[in-house]
C-alpha positions, 0 to 999 in steps of 0.5 A: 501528463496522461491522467492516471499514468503511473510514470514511477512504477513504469520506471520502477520496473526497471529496476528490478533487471538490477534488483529482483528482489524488490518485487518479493514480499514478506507476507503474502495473504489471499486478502484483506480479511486474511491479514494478520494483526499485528502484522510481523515485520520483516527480520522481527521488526515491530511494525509501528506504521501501516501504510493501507492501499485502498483500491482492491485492498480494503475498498472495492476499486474506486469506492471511497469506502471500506468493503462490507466483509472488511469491516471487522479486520479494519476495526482489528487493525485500528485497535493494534495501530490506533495512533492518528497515522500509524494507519495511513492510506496511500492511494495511486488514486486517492490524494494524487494530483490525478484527484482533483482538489483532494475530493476522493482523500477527503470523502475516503477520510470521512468514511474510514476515519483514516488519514488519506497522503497527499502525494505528487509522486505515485507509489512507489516513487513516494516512498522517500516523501513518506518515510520523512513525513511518518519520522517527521511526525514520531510515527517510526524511527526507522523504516523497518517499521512502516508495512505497506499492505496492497493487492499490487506487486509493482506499487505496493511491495517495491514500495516496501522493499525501497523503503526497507519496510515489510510488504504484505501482498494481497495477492487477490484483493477485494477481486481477482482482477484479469487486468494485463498489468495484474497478470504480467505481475503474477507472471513475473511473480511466479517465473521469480518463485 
């Protein structure tokens, strides 16, 4: 497999041909400083869950740590969430195979305080391996109250909306990013507006 190929959300994609509505999120944010705490659930759910992605959401992309401004917003949301997983990176960098002997989770965890997932399957295709792993640990009791926060469409939002979750988009993160996948992103977002 190509290192950093993301083969879960190119299939992921499909699916929205069938289901539109996975790439729509419930509350959209300019970025992380803007997030609001607690963060509302979808259809009045109590969000007990938190699943943070860390590059262009709180870090700069590729740095293991959270971005200066941020500082004072992650603190809030470990004061609202401060349970050991209620906060969890889930990272499509960080804690995948693509991170060779979990180096980048583990130097993340040391500069956050925040656990890092471990998973085989990149975002979105994770998404059943979580849920299981937050009930099998009495994170949540049921998957309206996990919501997955990132600056990505097509990871993060799907994400949430399989998981029956709310999604939370950043919708310029850390930086504006002009990447193509970024860009097709917003072009679908907004041609679904």
């Amino acid at each position: 497999m190509v290192n950093g190929l993301n083969l879960s959300a190119t299939l992921n994609t499909f699916k929205l041909l069938f289901n539109p509505s996975l790439i729509k999120p419930h509350v959209t944010v300019s970025n992380f400083s803007q997030l609001p705490v607690p963060i509302p659930g979808k259809n009045g759910a109590q969000i007990k869950a938190v699943i943070l992605d860390k590059d262009n959401c709180f870090a700069v992309d590729g740095a293991d740590h959270v971005f200066e401004q941020y500082h004072d917003k992650m603190d809030e949301l470990k004061k609202q969430y401060p349970g050991k997983l209620q906060l969890l990176v889930v990272s499509n960098s960080a804690g995948t195979n693509d991170d060779t002997d979990f180096k980048d989770a583990q130097r993340v965890e040391q500069n956050t305080g925040l656990e890092v997932y471990r998973h085989a399957v990149k975002k979105p295709g994770c998404h059943e391996d979580l849920v299981a792993y937050l009930k099998k640990n009495k994170v949540i009791d049921q998957p309206s109250e996990v919501a997955v926060v990132g600056d990505r469409l097509l990871t993060d939002v799907v994400m949430a909306n399989q998981i029956g979750g709310t999604g939370v988009w950043l919708s310029e993160g850390v930086e504006k990013s002009n990447k193509l996948p970024v860009r097709f992103e917003r072009l679908l977002y907004n041609f679904m507006q």
